[in-house]
C-alpha positions in Angstrom: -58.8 37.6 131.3 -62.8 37.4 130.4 -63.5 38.6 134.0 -60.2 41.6 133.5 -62.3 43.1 130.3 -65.8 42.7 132.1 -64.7 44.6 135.3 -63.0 47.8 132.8 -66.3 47.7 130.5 -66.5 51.4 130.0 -69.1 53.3 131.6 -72.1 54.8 130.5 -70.2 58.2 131.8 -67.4 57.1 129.5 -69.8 55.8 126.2 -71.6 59.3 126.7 -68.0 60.9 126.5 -66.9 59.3 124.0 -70.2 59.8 121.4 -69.5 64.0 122.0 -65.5 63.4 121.8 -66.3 61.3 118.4 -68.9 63.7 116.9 -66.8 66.6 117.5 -63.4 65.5 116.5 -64.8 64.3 113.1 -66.5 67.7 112.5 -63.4 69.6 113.3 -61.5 67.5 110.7 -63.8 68.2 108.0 -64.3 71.8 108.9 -60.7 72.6 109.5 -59.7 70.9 106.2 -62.2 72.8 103.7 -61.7 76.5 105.9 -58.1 75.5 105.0 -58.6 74.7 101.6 -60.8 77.8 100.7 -58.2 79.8 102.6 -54.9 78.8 101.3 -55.7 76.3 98.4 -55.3 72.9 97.4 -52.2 72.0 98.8 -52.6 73.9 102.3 -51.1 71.1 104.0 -48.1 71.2 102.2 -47.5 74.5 104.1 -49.8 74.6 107.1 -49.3 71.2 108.3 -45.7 71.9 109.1 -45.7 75.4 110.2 -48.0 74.1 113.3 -45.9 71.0 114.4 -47.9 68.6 112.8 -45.4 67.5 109.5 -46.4 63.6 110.5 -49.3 64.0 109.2 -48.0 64.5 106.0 -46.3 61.2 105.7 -49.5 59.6 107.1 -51.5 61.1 104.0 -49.4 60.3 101.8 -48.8 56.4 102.8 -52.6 56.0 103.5 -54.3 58.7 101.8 -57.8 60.3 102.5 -58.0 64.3 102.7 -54.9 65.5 105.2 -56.9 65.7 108.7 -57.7 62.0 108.4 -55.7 60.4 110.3 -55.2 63.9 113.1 -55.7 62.9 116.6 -56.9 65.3 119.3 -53.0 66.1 119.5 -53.0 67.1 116.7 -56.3 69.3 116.5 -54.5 70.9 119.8 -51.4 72.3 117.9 -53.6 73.3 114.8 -56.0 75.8 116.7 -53.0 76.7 118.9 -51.3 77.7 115.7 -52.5 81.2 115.0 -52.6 81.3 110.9 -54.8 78.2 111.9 -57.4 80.7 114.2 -57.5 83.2 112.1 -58.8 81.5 108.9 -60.7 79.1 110.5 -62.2 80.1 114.1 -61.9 83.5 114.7 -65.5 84.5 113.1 -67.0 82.3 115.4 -64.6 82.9 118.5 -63.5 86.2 120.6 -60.9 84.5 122.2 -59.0 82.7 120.8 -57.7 80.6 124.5 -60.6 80.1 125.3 -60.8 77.8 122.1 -57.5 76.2 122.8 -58.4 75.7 126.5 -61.7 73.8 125.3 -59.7 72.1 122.9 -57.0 70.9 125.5 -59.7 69.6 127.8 -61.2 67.3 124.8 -58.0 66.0 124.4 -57.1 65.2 127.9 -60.7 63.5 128.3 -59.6 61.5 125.2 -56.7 60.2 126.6 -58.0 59.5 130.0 -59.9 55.7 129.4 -56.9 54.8 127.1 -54.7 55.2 130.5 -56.6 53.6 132.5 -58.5 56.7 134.3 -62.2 56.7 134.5 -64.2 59.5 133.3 -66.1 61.2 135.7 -70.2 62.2 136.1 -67.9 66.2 136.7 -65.8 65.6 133.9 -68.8 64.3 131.5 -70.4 68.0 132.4 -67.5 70.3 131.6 -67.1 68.1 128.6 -71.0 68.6 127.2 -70.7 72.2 128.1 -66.7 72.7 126.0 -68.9 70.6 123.2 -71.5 73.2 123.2 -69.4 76.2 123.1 -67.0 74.8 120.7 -70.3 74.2 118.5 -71.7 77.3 119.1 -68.8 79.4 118.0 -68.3 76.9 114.6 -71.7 76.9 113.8 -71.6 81.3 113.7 -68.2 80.3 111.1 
């Protein structure tokens, strides 16, 4: 089994992947919840989480607690700039379009999942990612 983890060890392709997918999904947590908060008040989830498909995480905040986004996976980050409410309060000062958001959004997530299913990350994939990070954190950072 020893020799079964050494040979899937992940890459430094796939530790590079994962430091941007990390950073990023943290940041979008915290940004989404307090552009949510100023927007629609304390109990935006309440209302928001629901509209956009994502009503589990309600039950997960309220079993483990932490702020609302806490325990959202990339999944989840995927239905909540799909939802347009969403866009509007949060992105859409920092974003013309507001696909082209989800479509870098979709991509994180399906790098995210990749090493969990057994799929390597490629030197390619690693490129598009840094350059979806960069616009992603260009258009937030104009918010």
């Amino acid at each position: 089994f020893s020799a079964l983890m050494e040979n899937r060890r992940a890459s430094a392709v796939e530790v590079a992947a994962f430091k941007d997918i990390f950073s990023l999904e943290a940041a979008l947590r915290i940004l989404i919840g307090e552009a949510l908060k100023a927007e629609f008040g304390d109990n935006w989830h309440e209302t928001i989480l629901p509209e956009c498909g994502c009503k589990d995480l309600l039950g997960k905040h309220q079993k483990r607690g932490g702020t609302p986004l806490d325990h959202a996976d990339w999944a989840h980050l995927l239905l909540l700039v799909r939802y347009p409410k969403v866009f509007i309060a949060v992105f859409s000062r920092g974003f013309d379009a507001h696909n082209d958001l989800v479509l870098s959004f979709a991509f994180v997530a399906e790098l995210r999942r990749a090493p969990m299913h057994a799929k390597k990350i490629t030197q390619s994939q690693l490129m598009e990612l840094k350059a979806r990070v960069r616009f992603i954190q260009a258009g937030c950072d104009r918010l």
